[in-house]
N, C-alpha and C positions, 0 to 999 in steps of 0.2 A: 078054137083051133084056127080057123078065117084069119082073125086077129094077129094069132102066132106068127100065120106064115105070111100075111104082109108085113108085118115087123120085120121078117127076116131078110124080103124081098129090098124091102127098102135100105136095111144094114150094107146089104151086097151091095146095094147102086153105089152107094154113099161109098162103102169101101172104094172098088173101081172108079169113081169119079176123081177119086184121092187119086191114085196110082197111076191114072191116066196125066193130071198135072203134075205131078212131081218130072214123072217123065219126059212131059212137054218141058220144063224146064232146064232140065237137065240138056237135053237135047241146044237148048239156044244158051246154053252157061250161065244160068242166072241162079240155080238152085247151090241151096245152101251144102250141100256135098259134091259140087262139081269142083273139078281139076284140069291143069292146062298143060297141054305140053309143049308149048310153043318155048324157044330156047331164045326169043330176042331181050334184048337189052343184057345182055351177055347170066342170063339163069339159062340154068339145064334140068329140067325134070327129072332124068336122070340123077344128078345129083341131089335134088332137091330133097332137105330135112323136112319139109310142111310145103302148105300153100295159102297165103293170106283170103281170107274172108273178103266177098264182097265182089268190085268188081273185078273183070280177069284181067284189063289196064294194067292195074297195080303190080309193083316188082312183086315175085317171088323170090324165096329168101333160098339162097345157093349157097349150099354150105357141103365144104370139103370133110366135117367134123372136127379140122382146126384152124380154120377161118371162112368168116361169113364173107361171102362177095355181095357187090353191087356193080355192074358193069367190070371196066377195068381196076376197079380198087378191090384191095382189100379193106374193108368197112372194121371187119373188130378179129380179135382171135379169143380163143377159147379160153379164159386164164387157169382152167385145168391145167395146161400145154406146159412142158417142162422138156429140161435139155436143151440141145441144139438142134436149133427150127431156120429152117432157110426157107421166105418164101417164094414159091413161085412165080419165074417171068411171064408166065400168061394162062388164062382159063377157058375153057369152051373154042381158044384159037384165038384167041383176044391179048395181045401182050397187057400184064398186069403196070400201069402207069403212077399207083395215086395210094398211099397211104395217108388216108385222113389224121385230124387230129383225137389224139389219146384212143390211135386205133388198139394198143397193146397194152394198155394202163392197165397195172394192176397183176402184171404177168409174171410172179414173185418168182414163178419155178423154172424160169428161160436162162441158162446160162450161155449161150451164146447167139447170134441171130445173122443171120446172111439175108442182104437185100437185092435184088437184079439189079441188075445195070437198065431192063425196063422200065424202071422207077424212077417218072422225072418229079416228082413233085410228092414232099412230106411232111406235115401237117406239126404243130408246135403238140410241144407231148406225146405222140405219138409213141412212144417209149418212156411215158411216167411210171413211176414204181417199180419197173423191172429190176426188184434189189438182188437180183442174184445174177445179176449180168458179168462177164468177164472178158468175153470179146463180142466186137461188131462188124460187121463188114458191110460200106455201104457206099455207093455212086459216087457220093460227093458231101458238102458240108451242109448243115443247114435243112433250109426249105427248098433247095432247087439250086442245078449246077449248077457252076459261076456267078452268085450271088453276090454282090457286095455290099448288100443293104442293109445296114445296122444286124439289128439283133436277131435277124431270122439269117443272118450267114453266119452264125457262131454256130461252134459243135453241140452247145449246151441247151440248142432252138428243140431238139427235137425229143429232150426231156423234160420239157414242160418247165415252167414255175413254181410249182405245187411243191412244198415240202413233205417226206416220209422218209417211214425210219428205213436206214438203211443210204439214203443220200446223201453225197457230199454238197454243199453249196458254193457255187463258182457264181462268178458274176461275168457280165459283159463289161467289154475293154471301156466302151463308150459310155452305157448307156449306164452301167453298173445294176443292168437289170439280174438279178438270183436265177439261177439254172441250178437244177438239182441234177446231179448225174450219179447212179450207181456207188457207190462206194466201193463195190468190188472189181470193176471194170480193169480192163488191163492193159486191151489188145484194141487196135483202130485199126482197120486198113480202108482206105480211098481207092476205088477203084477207077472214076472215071469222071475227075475233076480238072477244071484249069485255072482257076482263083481260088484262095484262100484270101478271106478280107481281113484287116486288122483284128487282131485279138480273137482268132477264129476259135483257138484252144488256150487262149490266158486263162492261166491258174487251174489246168487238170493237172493236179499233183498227184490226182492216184494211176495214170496212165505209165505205164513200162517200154510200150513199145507203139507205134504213127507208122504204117507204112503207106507212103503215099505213091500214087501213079506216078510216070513221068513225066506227063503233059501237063502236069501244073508251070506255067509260065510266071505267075504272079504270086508275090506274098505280099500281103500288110504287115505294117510296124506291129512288133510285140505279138506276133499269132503265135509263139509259142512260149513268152513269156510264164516264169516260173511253173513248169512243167516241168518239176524238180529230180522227178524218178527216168525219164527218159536218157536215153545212152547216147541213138545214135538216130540221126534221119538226112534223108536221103531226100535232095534238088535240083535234078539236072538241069533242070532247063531252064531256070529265071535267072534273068540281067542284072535285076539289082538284089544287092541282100538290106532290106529296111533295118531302120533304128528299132535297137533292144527288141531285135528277131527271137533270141534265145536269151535274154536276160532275165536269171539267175535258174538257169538250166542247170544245177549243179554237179547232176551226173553226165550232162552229156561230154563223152570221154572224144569222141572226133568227129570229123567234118569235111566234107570235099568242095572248095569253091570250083566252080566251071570253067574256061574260057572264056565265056559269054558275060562273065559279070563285071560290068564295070564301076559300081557303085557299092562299098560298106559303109552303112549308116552307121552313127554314132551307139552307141553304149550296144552293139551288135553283141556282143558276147559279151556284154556285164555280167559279174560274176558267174562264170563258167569254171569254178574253181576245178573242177575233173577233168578238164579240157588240157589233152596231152598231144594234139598231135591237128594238123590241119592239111590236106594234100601229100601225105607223107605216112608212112607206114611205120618210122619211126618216132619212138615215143620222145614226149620232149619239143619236137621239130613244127615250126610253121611256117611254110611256103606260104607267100601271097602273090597268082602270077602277076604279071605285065600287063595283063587287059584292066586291073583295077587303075583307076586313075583320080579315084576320091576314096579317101577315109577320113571316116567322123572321130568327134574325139571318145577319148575312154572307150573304143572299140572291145578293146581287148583286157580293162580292166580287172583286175582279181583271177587273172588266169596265171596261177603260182605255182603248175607244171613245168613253165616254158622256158626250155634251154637256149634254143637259135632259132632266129627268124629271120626268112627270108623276105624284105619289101622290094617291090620297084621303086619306093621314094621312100623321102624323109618325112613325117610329121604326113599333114593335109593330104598334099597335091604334090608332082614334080613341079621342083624349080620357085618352091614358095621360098618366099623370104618374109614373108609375116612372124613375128615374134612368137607368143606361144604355137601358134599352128604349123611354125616352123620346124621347133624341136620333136627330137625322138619321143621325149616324154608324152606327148601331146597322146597318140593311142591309146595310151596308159589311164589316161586319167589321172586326175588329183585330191580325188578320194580315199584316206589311209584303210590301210588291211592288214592283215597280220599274214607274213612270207611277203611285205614288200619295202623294197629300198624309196628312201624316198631323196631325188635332187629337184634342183633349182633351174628354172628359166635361166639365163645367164645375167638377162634384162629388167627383166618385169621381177623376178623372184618369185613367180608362181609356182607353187609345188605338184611334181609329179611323182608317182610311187608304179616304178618300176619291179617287174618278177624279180626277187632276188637271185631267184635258181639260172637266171638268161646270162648267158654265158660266150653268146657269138651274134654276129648283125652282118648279117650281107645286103647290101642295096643295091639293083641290078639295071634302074631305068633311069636315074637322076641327073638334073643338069646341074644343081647348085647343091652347095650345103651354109645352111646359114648360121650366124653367130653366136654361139654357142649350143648348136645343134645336138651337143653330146657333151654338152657340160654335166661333168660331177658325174659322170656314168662310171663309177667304179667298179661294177659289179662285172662290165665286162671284160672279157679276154681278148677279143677278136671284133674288130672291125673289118670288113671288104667292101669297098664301093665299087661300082663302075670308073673308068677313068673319063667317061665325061664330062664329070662332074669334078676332077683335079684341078680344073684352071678357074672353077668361082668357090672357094672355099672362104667362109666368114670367120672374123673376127675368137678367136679362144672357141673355135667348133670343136674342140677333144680334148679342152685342159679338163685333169685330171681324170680322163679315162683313157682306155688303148688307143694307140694309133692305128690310123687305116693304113693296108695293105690297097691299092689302085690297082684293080685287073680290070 
């Protein structure tokens, strides 16, 4: 019996001995069931799904139940998550900054996704696999506003390299590095960009509709080359329009140059075959103001809508007397197409292919028109120049097509 009850004696110490350090521990945070509720480094207990093991240092995992945070980022989302998901500009009071890379990978059921304007910086892939995508809505292009840096300023930065089913393969302008985007995608809109770099969106043929900010100042040559399904977009504010901006954009049906622009680069609207109207509300019609003061050639190539156009000059530049850069033909190009007339330099015999459907030419800012400037142009009806441009007129400038009218 003695026995018994010092056995027992001893159990109970031992027990409470136990129960006593557990406590102790608990007490200084080192036990393996203790919890924190401290909210720095942007976690909130409060929200918190768990609390990692070990020491209390370490981030805890802050989870909304459809995305994990880490400070200012959102670190991953739930690939449960389907529908239209907008995340959050900020957590715990924290504006949300930083979507890491392949934070969304894998997000098969997101059809649409809104990003704040909080969000300066987003990681390559960070949107791989989202195959059921069909609109985005997001800051700016790339990896960070006003980017111009190869392949992290293209749209296709932030869908990774990775090939799956369901994406389309697009390459960079440059670099011809593979961008997988969405196949279903549709809808873009920029909310708070001022650069787009060359080839920002070359070769999104499944995209419908680009709405961009207005504070874009800048475009690269060909950022929206062969973007085939697009209609219509919109650029208030840049000076110059770069070479093959929109070549072979074949739906886009109009367009508004600025005041501000003084510069059309060359093959700018190569094959814009849908292109019916420019500055003008009527179909058919292309104004080009008076602030333009360069056009490249074959600008306006395979655009087989066009009835009348309005230049401040002939060919180039005002007052060029350069051979081919002189004539009308020179915008045109002299590449054949089908809906186009094709004449002759006067000089050289170089061939341009004219809209056949162009039917009127008004030139509003010219001081010369040079020799053979409108040879062979039979397709037209109407000529009107400036009459400043009456007293240096070249050589057979409108054999065989209309004569000018001088207002």
């Amino acid at each position: 019996m003695k026995k018994f009850i010092k056995g027992m004696v001893i159990a109970l110490f031992t027990a409470c001995l136990s129960l006593s350090l557990v406590a102790c521990g608990s007490f200084f945070g080192g036990g393996s069931g203790s919890s924190s509720s401290s909210s720095s480094g942007g976690s909130s207990s409060g929200n918190s799904s768990g609390s990692s093991s070990g020491s209390s240092s370490q981030p805890k995992e802050d989870s909304d139940g459809t995305f994990l945070y880490t400070g200012a980022s959102v670190q991953a989302a739930n690939t449960s998550i389907s529908g239209d998901i907008t995340i959050p500009s900020e957590r715990n009071g924290a504006p949300i900054d930083t979507i890491p890379a392949n934070a969304f990978k894998g997000c098969v059921g997101i059809t649409s996704i809104t990003v704040p304007e909080s969000v300066t910086s987003i990681g390559k892939g960070a949107f791989s696999g989202c195959s059921s995508l069909r609109s985005i809505t997001l800051p700016f292009v790339g990896s960070q506003k006003g980017n111009s840096d190869g392949n992290t300023a293209c749209f296709g930065y932030i869908f990774g390299t990775s090939s799956y089913q369901g994406g389309t393969e697009t390459r960079d302008f440059y670099t011809y590095d593979r961008f997988y985007i969405p196949s279903t995608l549709r809808s873009v809109t920029i909310t708070n960009e001022t650069v787009l770099t060359g080839g920002a969106f070359y070769h999104c043929s499944m995209l419908t509709k680009i709405d961009l900010n207005d504070t874009i100042i800048q475009v690269g040559r060909s950022c929206f080359e062969d973007c085939s399904k697009i209609e219509e977009i919109s650029l208030p504010s840049i000076s110059i329009i770069p070479s093959s901006l929109f070549q072979g954009c074949i739906s886009l049906s109009k367009f508004t140059i600025n005041d501000s622009v003084d510069t059309i680069g060359g093959s700018a609207f190569f094959g814009c075959s849908g292109l019916s109207s420019i500055n003008s509300s009527t179909a058919g019609e292309v104004v080009i103001p008076n602030t333009v003061t360069s056009i490249g050639a074959s600008v306006f190539h395979g655009c087989s809508l066009m009835k009348n156009i309005t230049l401040p000059f002939v060919g180039e530049q005002k007052g060029n007397s350069g051979k081919s850069a002189a004539c009308f033909g020179y915008i045109f190009g002299t590449s054949s197409y089908q809906g186009a007339t094709e004449v002759r330099d006067y000089y050289t015999y170089n061939r341009f292919y004219i809209p056949s459907t162009l039917r009127s030419v008004t030139i509003t800012n010219e001081s010369a028109i040079a020799n053979g400037a409108f040879y062979n142009c039979s397709m037209l009806q109407s000529i009107t120049i400036n009459k400043e441009a009456q007293g240096n007129v070249g050589e057979n400038a409108f054999e065989n097509s209309a004569q000018p009218t001088w207002n």
